[in-house]
KEMARPA-230083 format. One line per field, with one value per residue (C-alpha): residue number from 1; residue in three letters; x negated, y, z negated. Coordinates in nm, 2 decimals. Layout:
pos: NUM ...
code: ALA ...
xx: X ...
yy: Y ...
zz: Z ...
//
This chain:
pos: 1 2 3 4 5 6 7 8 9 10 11 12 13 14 15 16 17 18 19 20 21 22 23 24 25 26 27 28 29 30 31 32 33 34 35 36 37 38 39 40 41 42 43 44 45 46 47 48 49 50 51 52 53 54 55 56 57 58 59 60 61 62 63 64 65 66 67 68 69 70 71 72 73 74 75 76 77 78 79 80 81 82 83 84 85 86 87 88 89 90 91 92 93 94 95 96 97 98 99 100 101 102 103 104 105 106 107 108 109 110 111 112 113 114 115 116 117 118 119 120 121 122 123 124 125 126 127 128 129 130 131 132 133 134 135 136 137 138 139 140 141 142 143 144 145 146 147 148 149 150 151 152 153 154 155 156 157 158 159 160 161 162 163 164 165 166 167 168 169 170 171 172 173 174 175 176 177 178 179 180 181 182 183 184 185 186
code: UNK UNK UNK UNK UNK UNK UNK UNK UNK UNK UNK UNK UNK UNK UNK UNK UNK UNK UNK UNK UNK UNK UNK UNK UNK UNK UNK UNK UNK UNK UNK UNK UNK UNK UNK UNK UNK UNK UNK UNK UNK UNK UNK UNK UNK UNK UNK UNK UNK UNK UNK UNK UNK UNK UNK UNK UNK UNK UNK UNK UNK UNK UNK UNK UNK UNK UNK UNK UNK UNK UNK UNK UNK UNK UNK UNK UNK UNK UNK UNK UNK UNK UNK UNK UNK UNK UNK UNK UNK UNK UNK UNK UNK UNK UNK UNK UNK UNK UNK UNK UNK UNK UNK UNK UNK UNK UNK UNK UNK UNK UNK UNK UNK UNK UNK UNK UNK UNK UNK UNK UNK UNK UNK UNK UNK UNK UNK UNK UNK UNK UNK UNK UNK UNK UNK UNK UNK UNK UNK UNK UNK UNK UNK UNK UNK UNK UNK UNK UNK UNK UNK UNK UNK UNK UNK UNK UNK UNK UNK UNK UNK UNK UNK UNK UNK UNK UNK UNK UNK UNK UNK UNK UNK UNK UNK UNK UNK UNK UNK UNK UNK UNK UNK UNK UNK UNK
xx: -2.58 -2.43 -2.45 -2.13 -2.10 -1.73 -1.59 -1.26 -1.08 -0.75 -0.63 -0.52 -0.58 -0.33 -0.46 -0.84 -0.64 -0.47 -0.58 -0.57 -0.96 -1.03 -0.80 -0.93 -1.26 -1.20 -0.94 -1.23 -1.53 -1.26 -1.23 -1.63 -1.63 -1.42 -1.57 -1.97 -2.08 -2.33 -2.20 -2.52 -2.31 -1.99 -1.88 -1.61 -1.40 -1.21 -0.98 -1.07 -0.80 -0.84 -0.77 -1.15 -1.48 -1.62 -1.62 -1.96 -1.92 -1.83 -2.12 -2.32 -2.19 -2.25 -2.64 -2.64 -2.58 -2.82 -3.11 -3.03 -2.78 -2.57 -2.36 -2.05 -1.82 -1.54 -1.21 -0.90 -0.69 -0.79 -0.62 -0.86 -1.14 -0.93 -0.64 -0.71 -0.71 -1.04 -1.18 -1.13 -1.28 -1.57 -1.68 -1.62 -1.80 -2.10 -2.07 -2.07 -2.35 -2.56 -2.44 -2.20 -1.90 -1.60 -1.33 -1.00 -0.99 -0.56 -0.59 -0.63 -0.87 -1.11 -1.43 -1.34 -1.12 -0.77 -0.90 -1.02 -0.65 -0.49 -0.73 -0.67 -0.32 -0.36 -0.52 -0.25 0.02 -0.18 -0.20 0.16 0.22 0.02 0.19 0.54 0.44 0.33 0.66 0.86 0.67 0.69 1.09 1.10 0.93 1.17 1.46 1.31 1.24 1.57 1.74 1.55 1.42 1.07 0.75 0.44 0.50 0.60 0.93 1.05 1.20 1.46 1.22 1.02 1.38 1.46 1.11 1.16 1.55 1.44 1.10 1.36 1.69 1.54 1.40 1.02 0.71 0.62 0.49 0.58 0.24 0.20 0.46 0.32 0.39 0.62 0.54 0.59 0.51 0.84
yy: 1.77 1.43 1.18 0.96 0.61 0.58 0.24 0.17 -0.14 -0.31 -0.63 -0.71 -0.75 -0.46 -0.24 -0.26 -0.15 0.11 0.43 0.35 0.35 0.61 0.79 0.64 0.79 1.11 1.13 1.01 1.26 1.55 1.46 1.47 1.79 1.95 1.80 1.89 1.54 1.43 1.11 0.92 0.62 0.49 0.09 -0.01 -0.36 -0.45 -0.73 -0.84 -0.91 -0.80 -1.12 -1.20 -0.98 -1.22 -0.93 -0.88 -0.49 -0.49 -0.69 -0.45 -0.14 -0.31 -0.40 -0.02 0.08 -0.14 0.01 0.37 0.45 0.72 0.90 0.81 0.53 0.65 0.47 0.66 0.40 0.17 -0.11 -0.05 -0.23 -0.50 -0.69 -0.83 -0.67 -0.88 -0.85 -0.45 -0.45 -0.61 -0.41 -0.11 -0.24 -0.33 0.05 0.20 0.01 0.12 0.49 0.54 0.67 0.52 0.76 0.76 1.02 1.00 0.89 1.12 0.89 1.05 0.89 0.89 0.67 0.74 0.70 0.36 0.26 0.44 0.29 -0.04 -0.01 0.10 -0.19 -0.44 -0.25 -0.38 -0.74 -0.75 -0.62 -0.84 -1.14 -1.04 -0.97 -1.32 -1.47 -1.27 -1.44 -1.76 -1.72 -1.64 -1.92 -2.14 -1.96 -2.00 -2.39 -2.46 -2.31 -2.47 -2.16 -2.13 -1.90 -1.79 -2.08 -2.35 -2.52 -2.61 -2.94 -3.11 -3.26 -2.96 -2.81 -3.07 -3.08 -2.72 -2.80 -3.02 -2.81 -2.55 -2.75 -2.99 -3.03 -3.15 -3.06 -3.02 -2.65 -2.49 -2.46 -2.78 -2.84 -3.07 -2.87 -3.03 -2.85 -2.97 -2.66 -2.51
zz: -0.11 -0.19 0.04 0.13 0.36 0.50 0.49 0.74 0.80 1.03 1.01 1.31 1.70 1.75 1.55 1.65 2.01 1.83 1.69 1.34 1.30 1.45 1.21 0.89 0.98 1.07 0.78 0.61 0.77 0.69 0.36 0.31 0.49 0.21 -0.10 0.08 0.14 0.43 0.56 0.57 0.76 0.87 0.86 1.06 1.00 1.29 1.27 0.92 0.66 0.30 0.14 0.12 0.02 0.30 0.60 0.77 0.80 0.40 0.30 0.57 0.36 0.01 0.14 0.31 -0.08 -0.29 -0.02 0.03 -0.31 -0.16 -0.41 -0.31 -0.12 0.06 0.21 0.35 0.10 -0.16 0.03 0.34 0.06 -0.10 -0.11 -0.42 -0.74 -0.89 -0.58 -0.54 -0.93 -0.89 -0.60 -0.79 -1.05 -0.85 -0.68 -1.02 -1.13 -0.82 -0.95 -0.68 -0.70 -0.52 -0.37 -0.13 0.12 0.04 -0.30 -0.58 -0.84 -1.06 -1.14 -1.53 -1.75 -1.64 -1.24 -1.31 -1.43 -1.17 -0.87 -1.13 -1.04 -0.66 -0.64 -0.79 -0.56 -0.27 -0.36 -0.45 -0.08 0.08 -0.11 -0.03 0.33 0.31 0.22 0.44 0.72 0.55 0.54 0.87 1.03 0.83 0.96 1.33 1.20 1.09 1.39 1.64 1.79 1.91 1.77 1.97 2.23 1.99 1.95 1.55 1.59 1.37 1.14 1.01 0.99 0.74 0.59 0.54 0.42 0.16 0.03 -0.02 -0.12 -0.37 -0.69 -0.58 -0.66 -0.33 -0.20 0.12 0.19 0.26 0.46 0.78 1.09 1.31 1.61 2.00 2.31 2.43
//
Protein backbone atom coordinates (compact mmCIF):
# COMPACT_ATOMS: atom_id res chain seq x y z
CA UNK A 1 0.00 0.00 0.00
CA UNK A 2 1.41 3.39 -0.78
CA UNK A 3 2.43 5.50 1.77
CA UNK A 4 1.31 9.27 1.75
CA UNK A 5 2.53 12.49 4.32
CA UNK A 6 -0.28 15.23 4.43
CA UNK A 7 0.98 18.69 4.22
CA UNK A 8 -1.68 21.64 5.56
CA UNK A 9 -1.09 25.20 5.92
CA UNK A 10 -3.05 28.92 7.16
CA UNK A 11 -1.70 32.09 7.02
CA UNK A 12 -2.95 33.76 9.53
CA UNK A 13 -3.62 34.22 13.49
CA UNK A 14 -7.35 33.67 12.68
CA UNK A 15 -7.26 30.98 11.00
CA UNK A 16 -4.87 28.79 13.18
CA UNK A 17 -8.13 29.66 15.70
CA UNK A 18 -10.35 28.63 13.19
CA UNK A 19 -11.18 25.25 11.78
CA UNK A 20 -9.51 25.52 8.63
CA UNK A 21 -6.79 22.93 9.50
CA UNK A 22 -8.49 20.76 10.83
CA UNK A 23 -10.42 20.58 7.60
CA UNK A 24 -7.44 20.48 5.29
CA UNK A 25 -6.45 17.28 7.03
CA UNK A 26 -9.20 15.36 7.18
CA UNK A 27 -10.13 16.56 3.57
CA UNK A 28 -6.83 15.38 3.13
CA UNK A 29 -6.90 11.77 5.29
CA UNK A 30 -10.38 11.16 3.35
CA UNK A 31 -8.86 11.63 0.23
CA UNK A 32 -5.97 8.93 1.08
CA UNK A 33 -8.66 6.72 2.41
CA UNK A 34 -10.24 6.56 -1.15
CA UNK A 35 -7.15 6.33 -3.31
CA UNK A 36 -5.63 3.29 -0.47
CA UNK A 37 -2.80 5.32 0.91
CA UNK A 38 -1.34 4.87 4.65
CA UNK A 39 -0.62 8.33 5.84
CA UNK A 40 2.78 7.69 7.28
CA UNK A 41 2.61 11.48 8.71
CA UNK A 42 0.82 14.70 8.84
CA UNK A 43 2.69 18.43 8.88
CA UNK A 44 0.82 21.17 9.93
CA UNK A 45 1.88 25.05 9.14
CA UNK A 46 0.15 27.29 11.35
CA UNK A 47 0.41 30.93 10.72
CA UNK A 48 2.92 30.77 7.97
CA UNK A 49 2.44 32.63 4.69
CA UNK A 50 3.23 31.12 1.30
CA UNK A 51 5.38 33.80 0.03
CA UNK A 52 8.52 31.87 1.20
CA UNK A 53 9.73 28.01 1.15
CA UNK A 54 11.25 29.27 4.55
CA UNK A 55 8.36 27.49 6.91
CA UNK A 56 9.83 25.13 9.55
CA UNK A 57 6.96 22.45 9.19
CA UNK A 58 7.67 22.59 5.20
CA UNK A 59 11.30 22.00 5.50
CA UNK A 60 10.20 19.32 8.34
CA UNK A 61 8.02 17.52 5.56
CA UNK A 62 10.77 17.95 2.72
CA UNK A 63 13.53 16.31 5.34
CA UNK A 64 10.53 13.68 6.49
CA UNK A 65 10.74 12.75 2.49
CA UNK A 66 14.55 12.64 1.65
CA UNK A 67 14.67 9.94 4.93
CA UNK A 68 11.64 7.88 4.68
CA UNK A 69 10.51 8.44 0.58
CA UNK A 70 6.84 7.94 0.90
CA UNK A 71 5.11 7.64 -2.38
CA UNK A 72 3.22 10.44 -2.39
CA UNK A 73 2.78 14.28 -1.05
CA UNK A 74 -0.46 15.38 -0.42
CA UNK A 75 -2.11 19.07 0.11
CA UNK A 76 -5.98 19.80 0.12
CA UNK A 77 -4.87 22.75 -2.61
CA UNK A 78 -1.89 23.55 -4.39
CA UNK A 79 -1.85 26.95 -2.83
CA UNK A 80 -1.62 25.43 0.77
CA UNK A 81 2.38 24.57 -0.69
CA UNK A 82 3.26 27.74 -2.52
CA UNK A 83 2.47 31.06 -3.35
CA UNK A 84 4.97 31.30 -5.83
CA UNK A 85 5.03 29.64 -8.96
CA UNK A 86 9.13 28.89 -8.97
CA UNK A 87 8.84 28.15 -5.61
CA UNK A 88 5.80 25.52 -6.01
CA UNK A 89 8.09 24.10 -9.10
CA UNK A 90 11.02 23.50 -7.60
CA UNK A 91 9.52 21.62 -4.73
CA UNK A 92 7.82 19.45 -7.09
CA UNK A 93 10.75 19.00 -8.76
CA UNK A 94 12.75 18.03 -5.80
CA UNK A 95 9.51 15.52 -4.78
CA UNK A 96 9.71 14.01 -8.12
CA UNK A 97 13.21 13.48 -7.97
CA UNK A 98 12.93 11.69 -4.55
CA UNK A 99 10.14 9.48 -6.62
CA UNK A 100 7.23 11.01 -4.93
CA UNK A 101 4.34 11.93 -6.34
CA UNK A 102 2.65 15.21 -5.48
CA UNK A 103 -1.15 15.35 -5.28
CA UNK A 104 -4.31 17.76 -4.24
CA UNK A 105 -6.86 16.17 -2.18
CA UNK A 106 -9.41 18.99 -4.40
CA UNK A 107 -7.35 19.23 -7.34
CA UNK A 108 -7.65 16.87 -10.11
CA UNK A 109 -3.60 16.78 -11.40
CA UNK A 110 -2.27 13.67 -12.90
CA UNK A 111 1.24 12.72 -12.31
CA UNK A 112 1.99 12.86 -16.29
CA UNK A 113 2.66 15.66 -18.80
CA UNK A 114 -0.66 17.48 -18.98
CA UNK A 115 -0.84 17.47 -14.82
CA UNK A 116 2.46 19.19 -14.58
CA UNK A 117 0.95 22.10 -16.84
CA UNK A 118 -2.20 22.15 -15.15
CA UNK A 119 -0.54 22.13 -11.40
CA UNK A 120 1.98 24.72 -13.58
CA UNK A 121 -0.89 26.78 -13.97
CA UNK A 122 -2.62 26.26 -10.40
CA UNK A 123 0.29 27.39 -9.29
CA UNK A 124 0.56 30.83 -11.29
CA UNK A 125 -3.33 31.43 -10.28
CA UNK A 126 -2.08 31.44 -6.79
CA UNK A 127 0.64 33.95 -7.11
CA UNK A 128 -1.45 36.29 -9.10
CA UNK A 129 -3.93 36.12 -6.04
CA UNK A 130 -1.71 36.64 -3.54
CA UNK A 131 -0.28 39.77 -5.51
CA UNK A 132 -3.58 41.39 -6.07
CA UNK A 133 -4.64 40.69 -2.45
CA UNK A 134 -1.49 42.63 -1.81
CA UNK A 135 -2.52 45.72 -3.59
CA UNK A 136 -5.88 45.82 -2.45
CA UNK A 137 -4.48 46.22 1.03
CA UNK A 138 -1.93 48.51 -0.22
CA UNK A 139 -4.89 50.83 -1.76
CA UNK A 140 -6.65 50.67 1.23
CA UNK A 141 -4.22 51.87 3.60
CA UNK A 142 -3.77 54.83 1.19
CA UNK A 143 -7.31 55.51 1.24
CA UNK A 144 -7.33 55.39 5.28
CA UNK A 145 -3.87 57.67 4.77
CA UNK A 146 -5.31 60.16 2.74
CA UNK A 147 -8.50 60.48 4.79
CA UNK A 148 -6.97 60.82 7.94
CA UNK A 149 -8.56 57.86 9.40
CA UNK A 150 -6.79 55.49 11.61
CA UNK A 151 -5.56 51.56 11.07
CA UNK A 152 -4.84 48.91 13.84
CA UNK A 153 -4.24 51.88 16.54
CA UNK A 154 -2.40 54.25 14.26
CA UNK A 155 -3.43 57.62 12.98
CA UNK A 156 -2.35 58.53 8.98
CA UNK A 157 -1.39 62.01 9.25
CA UNK A 158 -1.37 64.70 6.56
CA UNK A 159 2.09 64.00 5.46
CA UNK A 160 1.98 60.28 4.52
CA UNK A 161 -1.43 61.50 2.94
CA UNK A 162 0.59 63.61 0.64
CA UNK A 163 3.53 61.27 0.47
CA UNK A 164 1.04 58.83 -0.66
CA UNK A 165 -0.73 61.81 -2.96
CA UNK A 166 2.32 62.35 -4.74
CA UNK A 167 3.74 58.46 -5.14
CA UNK A 168 0.44 58.15 -6.75
CA UNK A 169 -0.18 61.56 -8.57
CA UNK A 170 3.29 62.12 -10.08
CA UNK A 171 5.56 61.16 -12.58
CA UNK A 172 8.54 59.67 -10.06
CA UNK A 173 10.38 56.87 -9.92
CA UNK A 174 9.62 56.42 -6.54
CA UNK A 175 7.69 53.03 -5.37
CA UNK A 176 4.94 52.75 -2.92
CA UNK A 177 6.83 50.48 -1.15
CA UNK A 178 9.02 52.71 0.01
CA UNK A 179 6.92 55.07 1.10
CA UNK A 180 8.22 56.39 4.90
CA UNK A 181 5.46 55.67 7.32
CA UNK A 182 4.13 58.63 8.70
CA UNK A 183 2.46 57.16 11.60
CA UNK A 184 1.62 58.90 15.19
CA UNK A 185 -0.89 56.41 17.91
CA UNK A 186 -4.50 57.55 17.73
Amino acid sequence: MPTAIIYTRVSSAEQVQGTSLDTQEMDCAAYCKRKGYTVAKVFREAGESAKTTNRPQLQAALKFCKEKNPHKFIVWKLDRLSRSTLDGLQIQAQLSALGINLESATESIEANESGELVATVLLAVAQLDNKQRAKRVKRGLEAVAMAGGSRNGWRMDSRAANRIYHIRNCNTRTRPENLTSYQTPV
